[in-house]
N, C-alpha and C positions, 0 to 999 in steps of 0.2 A: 561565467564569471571569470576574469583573469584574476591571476595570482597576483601580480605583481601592482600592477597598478588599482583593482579592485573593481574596474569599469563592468556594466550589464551589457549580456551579449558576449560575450566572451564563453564558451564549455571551459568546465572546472571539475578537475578530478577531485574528490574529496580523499583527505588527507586518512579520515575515520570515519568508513562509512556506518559502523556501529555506533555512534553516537548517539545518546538520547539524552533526553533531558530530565537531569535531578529532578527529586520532586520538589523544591525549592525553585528551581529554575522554572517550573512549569506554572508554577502561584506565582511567581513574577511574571512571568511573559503573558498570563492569561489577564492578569492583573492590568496589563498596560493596552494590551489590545482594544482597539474601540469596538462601542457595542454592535455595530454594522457588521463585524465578522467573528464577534466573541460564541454565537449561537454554533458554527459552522466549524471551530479550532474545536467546543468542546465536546460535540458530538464524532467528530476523529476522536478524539482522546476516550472516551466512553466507551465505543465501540470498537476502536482496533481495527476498523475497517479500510480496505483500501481505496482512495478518491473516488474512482468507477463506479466502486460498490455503492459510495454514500450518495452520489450523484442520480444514481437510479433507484432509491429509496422510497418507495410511494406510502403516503399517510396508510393506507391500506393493508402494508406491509408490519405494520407496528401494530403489538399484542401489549397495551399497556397495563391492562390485567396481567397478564405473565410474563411480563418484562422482558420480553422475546423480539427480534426482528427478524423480520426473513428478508437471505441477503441473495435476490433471483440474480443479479449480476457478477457472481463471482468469476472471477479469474480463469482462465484455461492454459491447454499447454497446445500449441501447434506448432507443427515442422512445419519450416522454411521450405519456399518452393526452390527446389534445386535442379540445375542444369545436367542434360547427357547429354551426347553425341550419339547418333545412331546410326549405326555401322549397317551397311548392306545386304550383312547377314542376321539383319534387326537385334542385334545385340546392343546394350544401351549400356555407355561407357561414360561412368561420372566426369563430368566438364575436369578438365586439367590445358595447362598451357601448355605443361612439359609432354602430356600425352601423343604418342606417334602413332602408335601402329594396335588397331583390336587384338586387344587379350585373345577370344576366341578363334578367330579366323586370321588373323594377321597382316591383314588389309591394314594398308594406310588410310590414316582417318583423315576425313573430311572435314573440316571445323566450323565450316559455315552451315552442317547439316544440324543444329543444335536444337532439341525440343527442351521445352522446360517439364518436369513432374508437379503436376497438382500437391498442393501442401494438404494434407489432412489435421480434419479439425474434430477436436475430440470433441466429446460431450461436455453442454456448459453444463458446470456441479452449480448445484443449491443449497445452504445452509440456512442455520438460524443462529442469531449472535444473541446473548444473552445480557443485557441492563440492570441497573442496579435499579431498585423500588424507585429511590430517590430521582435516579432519571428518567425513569418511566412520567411520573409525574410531571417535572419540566417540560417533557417535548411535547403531553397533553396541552400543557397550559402554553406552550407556544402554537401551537396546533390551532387553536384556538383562536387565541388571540392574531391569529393572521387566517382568521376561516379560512382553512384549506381544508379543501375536498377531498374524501375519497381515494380517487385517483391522480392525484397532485402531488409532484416530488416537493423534498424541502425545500427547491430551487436555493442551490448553493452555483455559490458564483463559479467563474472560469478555475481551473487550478493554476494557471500562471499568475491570473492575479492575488491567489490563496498563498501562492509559492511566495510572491514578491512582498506580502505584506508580509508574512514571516519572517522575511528576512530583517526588513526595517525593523521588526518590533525587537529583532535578536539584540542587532546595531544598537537601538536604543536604550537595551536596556542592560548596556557591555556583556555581551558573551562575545568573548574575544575569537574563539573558532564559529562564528555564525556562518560560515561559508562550507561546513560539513554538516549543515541541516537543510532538510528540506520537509516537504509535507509528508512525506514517505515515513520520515523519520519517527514521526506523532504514533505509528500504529507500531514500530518498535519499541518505543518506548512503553505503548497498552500494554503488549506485553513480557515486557521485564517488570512489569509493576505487578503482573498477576503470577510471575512466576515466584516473585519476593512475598508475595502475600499467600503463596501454601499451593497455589494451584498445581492440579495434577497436570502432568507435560500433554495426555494424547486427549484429554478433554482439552485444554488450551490449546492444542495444534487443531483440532474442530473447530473451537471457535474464531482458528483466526483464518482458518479456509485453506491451511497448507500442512506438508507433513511434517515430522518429527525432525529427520533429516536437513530441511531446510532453514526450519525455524534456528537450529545446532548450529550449519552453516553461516546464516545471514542476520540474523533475530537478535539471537541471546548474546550480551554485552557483558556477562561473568563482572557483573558491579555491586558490591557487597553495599547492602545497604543496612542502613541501622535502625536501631527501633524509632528513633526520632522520626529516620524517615519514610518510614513503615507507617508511624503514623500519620505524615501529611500526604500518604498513598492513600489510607483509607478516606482520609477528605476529600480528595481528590475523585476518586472511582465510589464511594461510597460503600453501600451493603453489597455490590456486585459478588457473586461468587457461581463458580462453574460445577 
């Protein structure tokens, strides 16, 4: 997105990438969403989960008796495949431009001798994201009502297209920085609403699939909220609690 003229297609750095949406903001913008993707905004919002995660969601995966979801797609961490040089005396000398001569033997290097190292990939983790009673129910009775099987995701649309209606519904409905939101943004906001409503920090870093640390870093938006809007939190998320 450019800054300047507004045009798509353009990369846009965001101004706040901590941004979330009042809970005022979020009964208007769900408010106005059409029903075609209103199923899809409020299960990100319910769950705190990340697009990946809700994309590979299978009916099967949902405990609506214990208001549970198992999230088998979570997130990982891998290291970038990174360049050496490999020196005659098999010594393996990190890729540099500036690099001349092997640290170890002091042979001048070769640059066209370049192998790359395999990225290692750690273990994909698995959790369980925790629902409020009252959604539990909903995703029964949508479950249903579009008989789906078993092993059948909620087939939720592309995220560019997810991205893009977001934006128009922001446009729409005047939120003047709509261009420091994205779908990303929906599961920060999950939880700064559960951190305003009493949750404990390392049960809520569980259930959002990352650590304490990060959540500190990138997550938490230090936004005083008030009892008003504590309470259209609880409308929102419902009896949910961790």
């Amino acid at each position: 997105m450019d800054r300047q003229s507004g045009k798509w297609g353009k990369y846009y750095i965001k101004e706040n990438p901590r941004r979330i949406f009042y809970p005022e903001e979020w009964l208007k913008f769900i408010n106005n969403t059409p029903e075609k993707y209103k199923f899809y905004f409020n299960f990100l919002m319910q769950t705190g989960m990340r697009y990946k995660e809700a994309e590979n969601v299978k009916v099967e995966d949902i405990d609506f008796d214990r208001c549970v979801i198992f999230v088998r797609f979570a997130k990982t961490r891998t290291t970038k495949p990174k360049k050496f040089i490999k020196c005659e005396c098999n010594n393996l000398i990190p890729y540099s431009k500036n690099v001349v001569f092997c640290s170890r033997c002091g042979r001048k290097i070769e640059k066209e001798k370049i192998i790359i190292k395999e990225k290692k990939e750690s273990k994909r983790k698995t959790r369980y994201s925790k629902i409020s009673s009252e959604y539990a129910g909903e995703l029964l009775a949508y479950v249903k009502k579009n008989n789906l099987r078993k092993n059948n995701t909620l087939k939720f649309p592309k995220y560019v297209t997810m991205n893009y209606v977001l934006k128009r519904i922001l446009q729409k409905i005047n939120i003047s920085d709509w261009k420091d939101f994205s779908i990303h943004n929906i599961r920060k906001t999950h939880e700064n609403y559960m951190l305003a409503l009493g949750s404990n920090v390392l049960s809520l870093s569980q259930h959002m699939g990352h650590t304490i640390d990060v959540a500190q870093a990138y997550y938490v938006a230090n936004k005083y909220f008030n009892d008003q809007d504590k309470g259209m939190i609880k409308t929102i998320l419902g009896n949910l609690k961790l």
